[in-house]
N, C-alpha and C positions, 0 to 999 in steps of 0.2 A: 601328479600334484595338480590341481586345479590353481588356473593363474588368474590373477585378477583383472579389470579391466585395462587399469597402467598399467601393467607388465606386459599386455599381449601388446597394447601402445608401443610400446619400446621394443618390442623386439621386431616391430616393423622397421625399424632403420637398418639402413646397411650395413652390413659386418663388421666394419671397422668403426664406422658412428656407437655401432651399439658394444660394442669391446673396452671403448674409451669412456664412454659414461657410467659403464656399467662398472668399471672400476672406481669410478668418483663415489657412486651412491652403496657401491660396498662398504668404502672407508669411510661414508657416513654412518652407514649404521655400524659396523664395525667397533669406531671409536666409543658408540654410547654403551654398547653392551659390554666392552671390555674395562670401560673406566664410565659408569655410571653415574658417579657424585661430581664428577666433573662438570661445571657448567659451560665451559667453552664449547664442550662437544657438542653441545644440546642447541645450539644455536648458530644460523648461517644467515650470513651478513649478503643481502642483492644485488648489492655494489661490489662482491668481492669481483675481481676478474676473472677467475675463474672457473665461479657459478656461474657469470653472467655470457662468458663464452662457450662454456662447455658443457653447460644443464641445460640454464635457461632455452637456448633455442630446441633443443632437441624432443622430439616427439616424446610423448609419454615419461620422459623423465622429473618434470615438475611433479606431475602427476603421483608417479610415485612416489614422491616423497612425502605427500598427503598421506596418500594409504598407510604409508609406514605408520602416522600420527600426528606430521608435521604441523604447524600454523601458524599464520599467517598473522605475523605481531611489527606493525610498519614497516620498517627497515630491514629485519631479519624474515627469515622462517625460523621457530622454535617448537624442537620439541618438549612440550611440556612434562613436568613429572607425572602426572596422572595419567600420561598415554600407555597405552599397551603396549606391553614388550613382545610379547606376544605375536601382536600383528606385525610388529617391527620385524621381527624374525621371518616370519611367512613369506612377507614383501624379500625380504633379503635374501632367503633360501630359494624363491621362486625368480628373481634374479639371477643366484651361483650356479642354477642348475642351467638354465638359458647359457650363462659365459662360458661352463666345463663343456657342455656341449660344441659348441660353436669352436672352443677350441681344440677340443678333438676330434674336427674336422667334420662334425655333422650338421645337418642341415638345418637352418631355422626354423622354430616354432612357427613363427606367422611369418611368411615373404612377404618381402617389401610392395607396397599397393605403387604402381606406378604413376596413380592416378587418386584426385581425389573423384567420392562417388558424386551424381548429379545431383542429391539431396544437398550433399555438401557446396555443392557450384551455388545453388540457387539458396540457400542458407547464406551465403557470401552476398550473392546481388541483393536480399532482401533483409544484410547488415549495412550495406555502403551508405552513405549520405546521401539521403534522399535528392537534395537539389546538386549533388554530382553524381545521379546516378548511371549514367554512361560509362562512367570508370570499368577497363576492363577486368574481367574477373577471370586470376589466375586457378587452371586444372591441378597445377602442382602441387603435392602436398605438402603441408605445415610448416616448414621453417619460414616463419614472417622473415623480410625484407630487414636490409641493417638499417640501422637506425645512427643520426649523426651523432657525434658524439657526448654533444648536450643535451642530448635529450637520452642517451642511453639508458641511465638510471630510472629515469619517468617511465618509460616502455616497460623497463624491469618491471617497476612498481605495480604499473598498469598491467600489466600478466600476469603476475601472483593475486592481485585483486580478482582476475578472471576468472583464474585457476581456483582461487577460494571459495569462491561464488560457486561454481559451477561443481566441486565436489562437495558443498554443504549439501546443495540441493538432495542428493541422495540418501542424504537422513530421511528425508518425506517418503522416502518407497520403503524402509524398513516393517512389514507386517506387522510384527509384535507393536512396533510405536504408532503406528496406525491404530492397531486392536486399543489402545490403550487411549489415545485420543476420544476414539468412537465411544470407549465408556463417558468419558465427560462430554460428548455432545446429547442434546437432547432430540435424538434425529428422529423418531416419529411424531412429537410435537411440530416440529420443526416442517417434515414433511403433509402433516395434516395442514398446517398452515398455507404453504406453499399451494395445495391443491385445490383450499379453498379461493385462493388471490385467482389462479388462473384460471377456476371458474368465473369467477367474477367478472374477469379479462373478458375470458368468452362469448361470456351475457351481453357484455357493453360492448365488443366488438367481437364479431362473428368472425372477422379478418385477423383474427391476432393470430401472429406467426409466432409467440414465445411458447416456450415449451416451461415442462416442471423444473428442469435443473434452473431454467432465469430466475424462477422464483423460488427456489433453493436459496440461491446464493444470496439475495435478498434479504429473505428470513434467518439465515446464517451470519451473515454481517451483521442484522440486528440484534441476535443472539450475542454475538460476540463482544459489541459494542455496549449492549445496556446491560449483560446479566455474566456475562465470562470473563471479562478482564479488565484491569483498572490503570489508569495511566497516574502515572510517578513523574512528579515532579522533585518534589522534595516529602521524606519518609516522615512524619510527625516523631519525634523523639519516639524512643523505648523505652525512657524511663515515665516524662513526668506528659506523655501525648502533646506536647505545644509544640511548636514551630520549627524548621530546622534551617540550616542554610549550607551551602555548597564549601566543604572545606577541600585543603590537599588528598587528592588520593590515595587510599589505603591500599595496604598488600593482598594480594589475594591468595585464599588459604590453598592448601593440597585441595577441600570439596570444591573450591570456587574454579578451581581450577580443570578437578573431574569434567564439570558442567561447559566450561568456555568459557568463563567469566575471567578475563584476561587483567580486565578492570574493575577496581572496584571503588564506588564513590563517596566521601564520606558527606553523613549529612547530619550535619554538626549544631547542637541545641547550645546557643548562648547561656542560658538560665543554668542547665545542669551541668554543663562543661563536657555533655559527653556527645561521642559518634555512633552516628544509626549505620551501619553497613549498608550498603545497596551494591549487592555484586551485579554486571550489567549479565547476565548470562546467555550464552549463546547456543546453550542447545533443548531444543524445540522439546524436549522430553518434563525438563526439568520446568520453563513453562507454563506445562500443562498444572504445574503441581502451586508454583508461586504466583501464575496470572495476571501477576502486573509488570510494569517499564513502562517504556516511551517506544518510538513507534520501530526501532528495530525488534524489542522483543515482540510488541503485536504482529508485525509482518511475519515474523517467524514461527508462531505460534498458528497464526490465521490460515496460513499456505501447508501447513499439515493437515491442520485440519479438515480444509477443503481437501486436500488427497485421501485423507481419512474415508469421506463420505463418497470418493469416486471420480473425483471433479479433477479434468483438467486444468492443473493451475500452474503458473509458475510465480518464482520470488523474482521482484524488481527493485534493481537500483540503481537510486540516483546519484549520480558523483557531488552533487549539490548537496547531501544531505538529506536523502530522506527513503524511504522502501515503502514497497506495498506488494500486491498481489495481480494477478493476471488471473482470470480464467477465461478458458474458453468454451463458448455456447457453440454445440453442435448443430443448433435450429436456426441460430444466426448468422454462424460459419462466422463465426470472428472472435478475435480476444477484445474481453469485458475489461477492463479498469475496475479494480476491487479495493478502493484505504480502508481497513478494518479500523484504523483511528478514526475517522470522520465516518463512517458508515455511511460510504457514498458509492454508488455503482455507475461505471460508462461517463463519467465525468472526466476524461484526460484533461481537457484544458486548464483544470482545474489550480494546479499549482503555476502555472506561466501567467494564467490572469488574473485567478482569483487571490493567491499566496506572495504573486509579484518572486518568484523563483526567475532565475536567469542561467536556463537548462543550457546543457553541454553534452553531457553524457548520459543516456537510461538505459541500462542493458535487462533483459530477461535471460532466465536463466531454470531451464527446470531438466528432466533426467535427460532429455532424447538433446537439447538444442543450447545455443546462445543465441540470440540475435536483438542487434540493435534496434531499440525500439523509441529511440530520442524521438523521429519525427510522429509517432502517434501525439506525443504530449506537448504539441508548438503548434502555433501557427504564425509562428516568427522564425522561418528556419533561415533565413541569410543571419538573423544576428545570432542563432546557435550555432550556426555554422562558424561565424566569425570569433567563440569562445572556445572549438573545440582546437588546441593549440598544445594537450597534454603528451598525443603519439601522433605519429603521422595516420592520417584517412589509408594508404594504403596497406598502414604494418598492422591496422585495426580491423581491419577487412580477410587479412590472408591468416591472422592467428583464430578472428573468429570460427574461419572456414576449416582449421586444421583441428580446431578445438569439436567443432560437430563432427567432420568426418571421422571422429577417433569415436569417440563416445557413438556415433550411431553405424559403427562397423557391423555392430551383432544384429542389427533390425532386421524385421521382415522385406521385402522389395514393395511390399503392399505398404508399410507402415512409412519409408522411406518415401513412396509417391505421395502419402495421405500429409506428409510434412512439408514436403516441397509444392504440394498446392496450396497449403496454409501459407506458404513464405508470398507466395506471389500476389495473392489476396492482399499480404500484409502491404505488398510494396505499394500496390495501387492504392492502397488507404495511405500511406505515409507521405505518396504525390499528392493526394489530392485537397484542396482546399479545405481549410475548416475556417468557420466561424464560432466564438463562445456562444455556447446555450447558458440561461438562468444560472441553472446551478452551480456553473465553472466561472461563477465572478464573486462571489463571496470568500473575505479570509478562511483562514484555518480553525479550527475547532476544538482540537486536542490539545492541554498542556493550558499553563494560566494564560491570563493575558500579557505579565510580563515576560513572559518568556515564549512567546510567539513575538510579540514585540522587537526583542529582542534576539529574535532570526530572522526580523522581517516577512513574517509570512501572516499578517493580518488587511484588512483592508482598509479603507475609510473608513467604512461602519463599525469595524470594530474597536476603531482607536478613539471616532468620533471627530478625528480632524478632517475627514474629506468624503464631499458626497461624490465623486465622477464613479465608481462604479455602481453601477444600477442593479438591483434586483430584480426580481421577478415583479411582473406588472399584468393584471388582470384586463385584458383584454377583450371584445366582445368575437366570438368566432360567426361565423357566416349563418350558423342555425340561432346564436343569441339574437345580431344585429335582426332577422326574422323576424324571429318572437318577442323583439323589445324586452327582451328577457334575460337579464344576467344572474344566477341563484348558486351559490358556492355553500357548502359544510363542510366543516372540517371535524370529524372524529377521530378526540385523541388515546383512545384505544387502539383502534386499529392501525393510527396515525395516517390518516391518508384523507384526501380532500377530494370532493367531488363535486364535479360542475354538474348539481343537477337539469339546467337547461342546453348542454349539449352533450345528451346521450347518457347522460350519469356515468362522465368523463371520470376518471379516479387517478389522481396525484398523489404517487408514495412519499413519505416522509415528511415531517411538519414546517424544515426550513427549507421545502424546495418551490414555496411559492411564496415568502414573504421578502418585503421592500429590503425594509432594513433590520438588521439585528446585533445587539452588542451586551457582551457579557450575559446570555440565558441559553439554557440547553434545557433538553428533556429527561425528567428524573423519572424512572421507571425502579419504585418500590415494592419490590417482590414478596417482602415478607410481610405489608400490611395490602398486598393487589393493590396499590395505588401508582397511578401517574399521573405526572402534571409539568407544566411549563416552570423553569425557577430561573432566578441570574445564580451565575457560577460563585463560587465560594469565596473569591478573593474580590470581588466587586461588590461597592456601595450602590451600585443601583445597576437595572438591567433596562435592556427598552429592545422592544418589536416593533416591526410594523407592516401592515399590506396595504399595497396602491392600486387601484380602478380608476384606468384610462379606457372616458369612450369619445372625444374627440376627433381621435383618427380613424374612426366609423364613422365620424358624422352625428353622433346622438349628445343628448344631452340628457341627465338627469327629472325623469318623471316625478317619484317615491321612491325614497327607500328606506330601508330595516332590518337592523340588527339583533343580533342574540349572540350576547359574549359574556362568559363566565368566568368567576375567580373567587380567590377565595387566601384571607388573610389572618398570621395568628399572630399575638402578642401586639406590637407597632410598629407589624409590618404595614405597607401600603401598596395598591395598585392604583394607579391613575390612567384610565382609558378618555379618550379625545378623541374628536370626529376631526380632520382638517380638511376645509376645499378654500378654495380661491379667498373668497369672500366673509369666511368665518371659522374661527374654531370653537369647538362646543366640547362638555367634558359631560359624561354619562358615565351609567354604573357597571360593575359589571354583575347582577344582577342573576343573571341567566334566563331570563324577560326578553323576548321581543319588543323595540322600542324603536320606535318610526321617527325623522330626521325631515322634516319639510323645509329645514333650512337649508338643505341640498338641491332641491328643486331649481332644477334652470342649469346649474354646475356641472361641468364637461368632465370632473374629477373630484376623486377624493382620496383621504388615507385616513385609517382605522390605526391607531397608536395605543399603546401599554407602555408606562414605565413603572418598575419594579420597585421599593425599596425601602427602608425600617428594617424591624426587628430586634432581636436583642441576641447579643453572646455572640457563640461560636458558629450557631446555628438559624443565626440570622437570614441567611441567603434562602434558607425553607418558611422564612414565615411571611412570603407572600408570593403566591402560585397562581399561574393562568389555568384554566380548563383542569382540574382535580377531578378526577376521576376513579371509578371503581375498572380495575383491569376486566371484572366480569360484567359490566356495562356494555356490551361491543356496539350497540344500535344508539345510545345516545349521543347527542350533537352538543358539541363541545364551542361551538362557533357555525355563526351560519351569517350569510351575507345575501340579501335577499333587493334586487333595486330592478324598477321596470323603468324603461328608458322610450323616449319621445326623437324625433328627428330635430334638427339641432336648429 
């Protein structure tokens, strides 16, 4: 009989370890096959004492209880009704066969490893806490260290979360749900795309070390974000399309439950008294087929995906509330930061400065590994460190370590060194300094504004009550301050900006070089090839803006001139302003070149849009920045044009 990976798990324990458990996870399964409609059977409590002394620690037996079909529902593990009896039996029988053995005196399946492997040592040192990371790291395998007694049930908790994570992950290697992924991605578009970027790359710098997969994942997050999935906040009614609001939770059916939709939420229309269902679903198949949630179903959805197309990725979570994706570049030798909700790449800092999150815990988790990866995403680790209070530092370190060494028993010795030189890379990146870049200080993106608000994860700009976090700011590089020459376009096709006077420089994405921005994002209309700038659906007005500082060069404003476009229907409005020191001026947006002499002499300026009018529902569309034909790819959409004088 072929055994599964938990089985071969547990029958590493010693003789008597694995005699006593393996009697426990009989009478588990046992009970459900014999009295089925039973619902006590079907559910085991983490707290009880006797799971939590005589499962919980034990190698591979958590484990098992997954593959039976267990999950992970707070308090409990439950077997759901929609699980497979089937697999439950397999699990079971590939157990009874290991215990009849063993008791008729024959030799174990898998001998006990006396040792964990050195992939697993260094998967341990490159989970510990970075600023203790001197902590010694124990060879022994898997039974984490005891835990006091107040914190017992936390630990529990905290291991079945691990253990949940870490066997989801394995949906992403199933072939078939892969094949099935790959039909809804658009992967030679996708790939043409990408080939043409790293041309480009090329052109403007002959030095560029990225390869086709950086811009893969690039044009794949793009994909994902503008044209494959849609974020839920609240469902518009079923019956009458108006408004809904967050009532008590509803039951979830036998399909909701096939799926992993454990929850389901009601979103309740005042007007017609009825509930829209929103089951929250959790597996990555089902999806591909409904395409929308909030950022657990994108992160789950996104990280198949990417396995889909070949891509080392894994799922990340934050014990704060939130997930995303990991992949790793082969040309960079490092893992990327991927939020398929914000369509943002290599941005870690992103939620600690820009979101104002107060990180504790971030774990990764993909088929080969676990490993702690809180300090990629801080540069505040004494006060992470001083939050992380849920398990002990060392019982998080030694279950990590026992959780890899299980899982990568069957590897290659090549595949095993090629991970444990990834761990080490990671550690040095987890010591070392970071400072925020542009992009990791702006709020969140995904989800309304009240309900970003209302997690805290917006910034100044986007609430409007505070400017201390800064945006991106247009500064003069060493070949402008030269050439007295500052020249930017921004094409919102291709979306990317280029500093045509240093080198025809090219900046991905339309919000990674603007000051301030609140309430507008970019609508990418597929069925009429249109894109453009809009404020989001639930706001009475939107505003942008970019800032040029030359000051701390030394220069001062010569000439300059603009070319900004837009475009308004019904009584919508845009209102564009030049601001510098000394004056503000309000111009059209035109799509005209229009020269600004009252900037002359001025060490600075900012370029501003505010959005707003309209009529109905569909207000928030009828006034647009840069409107564009998607088959336009060479038109300029915005261009910023000023020669500059010694100051």
């Amino acid at each position: 009989m072929a055994v599964s990976p938990a089985v071969t798990a547990l029958c590493e324990n010693p003789n008597e370890v694995f005699l006593d458990v393996a009697k426990l996870l009989l009478t588990y399964a046992d009970n459900i096959l014999r009295y089925p409609n039973e619902e006590k059977y079907r559910s085991i409590r983490i707290g009880n004492p006797t799971f939590s002394t005589k499962v919980l620690p034990i190698k591979g037996a958590v484990e098992c209880l997954f593959e039976m079909g267990f999950e992970e529902a707070e308090t409990h593990l439950v077997f759901p009704k929609s699980a497979s009896v089937e697999q439950l039996k397999f699990i079971r029988e590939s157990i009874a066969e290991e215990r009849d053995q063993r008791l008729r005196g024959g030799c174990p399946t898998q001998p006990a490893a006396p040792a964990a492997s050195a992939s697993a040592s260094a998967s341990a040192s490159a989970s510990t806490s970075a600023p203790n990371r001197a902590t010694a790291t124990s060879s022994q395998p898997i039974v984490p260290p005891p835990q006091q007694p107040s914190s017992l049930e936390s630990s529990m908790s905290f291991f079945v979360t691990l253990q949940s994570n870490f066997q989801h992950v394995m949906l992403y290697e199933n072939p078939e749900l892969q094949l099935k992924a790959r039909s809804s991605i658009p992967h030679q578009e996708l790939s043409s795309a990408a080939q043409k970027k790293l041309k480009e790359a090329k052109e403007a710098d002959p030095e560029c070390k990225l390869g086709i997969e950086d811009f893969l994942v690039l044009e794949l997050l793009r994909w994902f974000k503008q044209d494959f999935f849609s974020w839920v906040d609240c469902l518009p009614c079923s019956r009458c399309g108006g408004p809904t609001q967050h009532g008590r939770s509803l039951s979830p059916s036998t399909d909701d439950l096939r799926w992993g939709a454990q929850r389901v939420e009601n979103h309740y229309c005042q007007s017609c008294r009825l509930s829209t269902r929103f089951p929250r679903y959790n597996n990555p198949e089902k999806l591909l087929e409904t395409r929308r949630g909030r950022c657990g179903e994108w992160a789950n959805c996104f990280t198949l995906c990417c396995r889909a197309l070949g891509l080392e990725a894994r799922y990340i979570w934050d014990s704060t509330d939130h997930v995303w994706t990991e992949i790793y570049s082969a040309t960079q030798r490092r893992w990327l930061h991927c939020d398929s909700c914000e369509n943002v790449c290599d941005k870690p800092l992103l939620y600690e400065i820009g979101w104002g999150k107060k990180l504790a815990y971030v774990l990764a988790f993909s088929k080969d590994q676990v490993v702690d990866v809180t300090w990629r995403y801080s540069c505040k680790h004494p006060e992470v460190l001083s939050r992380r209070t849920r398990v002990q530092e060392a019982w998080l370190l030694h279950t990590i370590n026992g959780l890899c060494a299980s899982r990568q028993q069957s590897l290659s010795p090549d595949r095993k060194k090629e991970l444990t030189e990834r761990l080490l890379v990671e550690l040095v990146e987890f010591i070392s300094p970071k400072k925020p870049k542009p992009g990791e200080l702006g709020g969140r993106n995904s989800g309304s504004l009240a309900w970003r608000i209302a997690r805290g994860e917006t910034s100044g700009a986007d609430t409007g009550t505070s400017t201390q976090n800064a945006g991106f700011v247009f500064t003069p590089t060493e070949k402008e301050k030269s050439d007295k020459l500052l020249h930017v376009r921004y094409n919102i096709t291709k979306d990317q900006y280029c500093r045509v006077s240093n080198n025809s420089e090219k900046i991905q994405n339309w919000d990674q070089c603007v000051w301030r921005k609140e309430s507008v994002f970019k609508k990418v209309e597929r069925d009429w090839n249109m894109v453009y700038i809009a404020r989001t659906e639930d706001s009475s007005m939107g505003k942008i803006s970019w800032k040029f500082d030359f000051a701390s060069a030394g220069l001062k404003i010569k000439q300059a001139s603009i070319i900004a476009s837009s475009q308004t229907f019904h009584s919508g409005k845009v209102c564009w302003r030049l601001h510098s020191s000394q004056t503000t001026t309000e111009f059209s947006g035109d799509g005209k070149m229009q020269s600004f002499s009252s900037l002359c002499g001025s060490s600075e300026f900012i370029v501003s849009a505010e959005l707003s009018g309209g009529e109905g529902d569909q207000s928030w569309q009828h006034s647009q920045l840069f409107r564009q034909s998607l088959k336009e790819e060479e038109e300029t959409s915005f261009e910023i044009i000023v020669h500059l004088q010694d100051a």
